[in-house]
C-alpha positions, 0 to 999 in steps of 0.5 A: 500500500505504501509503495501505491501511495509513493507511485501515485504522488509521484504521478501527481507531482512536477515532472523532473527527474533530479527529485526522490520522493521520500516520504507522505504524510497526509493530514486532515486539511493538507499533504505533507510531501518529502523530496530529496534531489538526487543529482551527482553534480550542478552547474553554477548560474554563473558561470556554468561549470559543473561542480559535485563538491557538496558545501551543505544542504538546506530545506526549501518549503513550497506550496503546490497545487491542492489534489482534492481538498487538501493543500499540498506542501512540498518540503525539498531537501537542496544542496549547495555546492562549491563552485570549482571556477577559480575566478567564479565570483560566487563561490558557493551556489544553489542548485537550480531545478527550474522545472519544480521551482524558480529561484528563491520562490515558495510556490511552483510554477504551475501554482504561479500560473493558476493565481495568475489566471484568476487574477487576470480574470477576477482581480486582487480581491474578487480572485482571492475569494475564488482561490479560497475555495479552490484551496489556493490559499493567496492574498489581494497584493500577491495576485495582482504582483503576479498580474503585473509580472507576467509577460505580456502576449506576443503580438503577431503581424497585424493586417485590420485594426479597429481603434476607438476610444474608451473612457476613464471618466467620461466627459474628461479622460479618455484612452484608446484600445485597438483590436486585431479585427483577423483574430478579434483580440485586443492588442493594445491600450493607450492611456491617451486619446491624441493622434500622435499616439495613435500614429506612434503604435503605427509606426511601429506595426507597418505591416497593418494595412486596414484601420476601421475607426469611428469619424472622429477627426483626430484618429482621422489625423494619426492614422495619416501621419503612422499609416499613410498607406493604410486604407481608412475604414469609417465604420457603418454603424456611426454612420448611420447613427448620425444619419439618425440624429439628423433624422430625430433633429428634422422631426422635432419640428414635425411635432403635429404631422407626429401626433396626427400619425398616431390618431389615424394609426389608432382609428386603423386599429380599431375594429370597424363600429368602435369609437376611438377614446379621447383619453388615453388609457393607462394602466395606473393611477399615476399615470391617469393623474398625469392625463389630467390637465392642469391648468393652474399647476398649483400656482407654478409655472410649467418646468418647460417654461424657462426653455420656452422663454430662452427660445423665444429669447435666442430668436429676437437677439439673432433677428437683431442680428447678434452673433450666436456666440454672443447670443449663447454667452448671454443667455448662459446656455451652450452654442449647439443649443443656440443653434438647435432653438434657431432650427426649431420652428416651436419652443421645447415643449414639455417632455412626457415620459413613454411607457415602455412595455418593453422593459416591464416585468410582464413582457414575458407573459403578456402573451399567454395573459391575453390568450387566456384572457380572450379564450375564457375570460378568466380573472386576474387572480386565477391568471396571476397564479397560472403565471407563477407557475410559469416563473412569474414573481411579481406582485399579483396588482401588476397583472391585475391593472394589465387585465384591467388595461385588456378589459377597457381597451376591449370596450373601447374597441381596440386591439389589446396588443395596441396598449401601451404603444406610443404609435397609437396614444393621443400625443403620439411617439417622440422624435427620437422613437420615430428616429430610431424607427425610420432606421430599423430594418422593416423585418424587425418592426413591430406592426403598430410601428409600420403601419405608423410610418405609412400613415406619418408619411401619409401625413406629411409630403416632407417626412415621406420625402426623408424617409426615401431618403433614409431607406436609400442611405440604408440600402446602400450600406447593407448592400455595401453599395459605396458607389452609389454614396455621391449620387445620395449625397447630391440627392440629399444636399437639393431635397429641401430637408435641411438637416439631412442636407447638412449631413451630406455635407459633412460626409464630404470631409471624408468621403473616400473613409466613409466610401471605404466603409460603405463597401468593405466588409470590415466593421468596428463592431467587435471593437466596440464589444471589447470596449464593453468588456474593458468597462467590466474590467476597468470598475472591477479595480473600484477606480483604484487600478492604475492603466499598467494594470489595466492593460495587463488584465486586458491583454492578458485575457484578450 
């Protein structure tokens, strides 16, 4: 039994053969394991000469990696030898065995190797407590001493590199990370966003050939300076993500073309014979209060009031031809709002929060609650208790006020699947839903919201005129049509739509990049999903992390 033991820890052990094992001792929480080395001689660190005259011997304790629940530890029996070099400045020297343990150490390599990997995915503290239970007994600064001593990746020739920014507190401090787009791996950070770093990491990679980048001008500028042959990518989804923004700032000012859209939208969807409610048709108290006029706002004035007076304020000093830097310096507010209340035709009027079935709790369930409501009327406790058995764990008001909803929309005669949507209610989706709409693919709209933009289009020439428009741009980006990009521009910049011709205009300052992403199927989509990933990273160090370890953990788990 003794002589399995012996087999079986040798098994178990480092693989080196200048070690005997000697003796076990297995306790309650641990394995206490003897080694002797058994080499006749050992080659100096210095100099190298073999020597086999014996100095002394000392005992080395080691941690290794626990087999079971038991930490291992390893009680190495060394010899030091005298060197034989006569002009050797070290005159006595340790043997080495660097397949069980580096020099002066107390751990084994691969007990270095497992802290290493759980600091680099959990950090100092988070990874100390997983050790723990893996019975890799550590502390918070000896994880994240490792973390900082590994070497760092091997960086291959690169071919497409996505760059784009990341922030260490945003609004103020900003850093950039580039991304292999072959191998979707990041291959570096920056702790600036400047273009001479960007220009710098390229001059010392020449073999890179693509750069996909968002529009920013700035990376525009390193990219030409470190990389003047590289093909400049400007990524489709910034595209059309400012094509939106021109869209949402077009709409504001259709804020009655918007509203009428969602009255005929609501008269589509209701059933032949019904009436449509005047009144929208909440689902609780608070919201029915908010439905209330309110004359008199006890006393108060309306919150949106001082942006209406600002409104009114910007237009008379710019008809009395003040500068709108002048304008904005007086009025305290910034020269893009400035400029955003002269494009306006209305004043800002006051904001009404959209409910969003979207996010709420019952969206898993709403279809089965109005199936079963439909086929056997069944009230809201009986269909609350069917739902948790389905996983439901809410409170059974929810589910009552949602039947409730069903049962006065259905003596209103409207469609129960209409409740709650924007597109049908009495003042109608904000411009920035009817934006995101227009840019949504038709297969991923839901019915209400086509059959809004076919009566919003309807409505207004204008809109109908935008949304041709908004569909061209889209196709041509789906279909990477980038040569068909100037005909649009030209197209956009003499429909009469301001906005979407000061859009175009601005695709002109770098229209061969953008032409470039228009038609190659690069995307800084996975750059994008490593900046989220570096976000989870960066808040799992508190804001205690300086960037040399940031970039270690990045890196190191790329």
């Amino acid at each position: 039994m003794s002589h399995e033991r012996h087999r079986l820890a040798t098994l178990l052990l480092p693989r080196t053969r200048r070690v005997r094992l000697t003796h076990v001792t297995v306790e309650k929480a641990s394995i206490q394991l003897q080694l002797t080395t058994t080499a006749p001689a050992a080659a100096c660190p210095l100099c190298g000469v073999l020597s086999a005259s014996i100095h002394s011997r000392y005992r080395r304790c080691l941690t290794d990696l626990p087999w079971g629940t038991r930490v291992v530890r390893l009680h190495l029996m060394v010899r030091k030898f005298v060197c034989g070099h006569p002009h050797c400045a070290r005159r006595v020297f340790t043997e080495r065995l660097p397949e069980l343990v580096a020099p002066y150490a107390r751990k084994t390599p691969r007990f270095i190797t497992a802290l290493q990997a759980l600091g680099i995915a959990l950090g100092g503290k988070a990874g100390v407590r997983l050790a723990a239970r893996l019975q890799l007994p550590t502390s918070p600064s000896t994880l994240l001493r490792l973390v900082r001593a590994a070497p760092m990746p091997h960086t291959p020739a690169l071919q497409a590199v996505g760059v784009d920014e990341w922030a260490w507190r945003r609004g103020h401090r900003y850093g950039t990370i580039l991304v292999d787009l072959v191998t979707h791996r990041v291959v570096d950070l920056l702790p600036d966003r400047s273009a001479a770093s960007v220009a710098a990491w390229l001059a010392q990679h020449p073999t890179v050939t693509v750069v996909c980048r968002d529009r920013s001008p700035l990376y525009a500028d390193g990219i030409r300076q470190g990389a003047p042959g590289a093909v400049q990518v400007v990524d489709r989804f910034h595209l059309v993500e400012n094509l939106r923004e021109a869209v949402e700032a077009f709409l504001r000012n259709q804020r009655k073309a918007l509203q009428a859209a969602a009255e005929r939208t609501a008269q589509a969807l209701t059933p032949p014979g019904s009436s449509v409610p005047v009144t929208p048709i909440y689902s609780g108290r608070r919201r029915s209060l908010r439905a209330q006029p309110h004359p008199t706002n006890g006393g108060r004035q309306p919150r949106h009031t001082p942006w209406a007076e600002i409104y009114a304020t910007v237009h008379t000093l710019h008809a009395q031809g003040l500068p709108v830097a002048t304008i904005a310096r007086q009025l305290g507010i910034s020269r893009p709002t400035a400029y955003a209340y002269l494009r306006r035709e209305a004043p800002p009027g006051p904001k009404r929060p959209q409910f969003r079935w979207s996010t709420h709790v019952l969206t898993p369930y709403i279809p089965y609650l109005i199936r079963r409501w439909r086929a056997c009327g069944a009230n809201s406790m009986q269909l609350w208790r069917e739902i948790q058995a389905l996983g439901y764990t809410q409170s059974a008001r929810t589910v009552c006020r949602f039947i409730t909803r069903l049962r006065r929309a259905s003596e209103a005669g409207l469609a129960p699947e209409t409740q709650g949507s924007p597109y049908t209610g009495p003042q109608g989706p904000s411009a920035r839903a009817v934006s995101f709409t227009l840019v949504c693919p038709t297969a991923k709209q839901s019915q209400d919201a086509q059959l809004y933009i076919d009566q919003l289009c309807q409505v207004d020439a204008g809109v109908a005129r935008a949304n041709q428009l908004i569909q061209a741009f889209l196709d041509i980006a789906r279909e990477r049509r980038g040569q068909d990009l100037e005909a649009w521009m030209a197209e956009a910049a003499h429909s009469g739509i301001d906005e979407l011709a000061r859009f175009a205009r601005g695709l002109e300052d770098d229209v061969a990049a953008i032409t470039a992403g228009l038609t190659l199927d690069w995307s800084n989509g996975i750059t994008e999903g490593q900046i989220h990933r570096l976000k989870l990273v960066k808040r799992q160090g508190y804001g205690r992390a300086g960037f040399a370890l940031l970039r270690q953990r990045v890196l190191q788990a790329a």
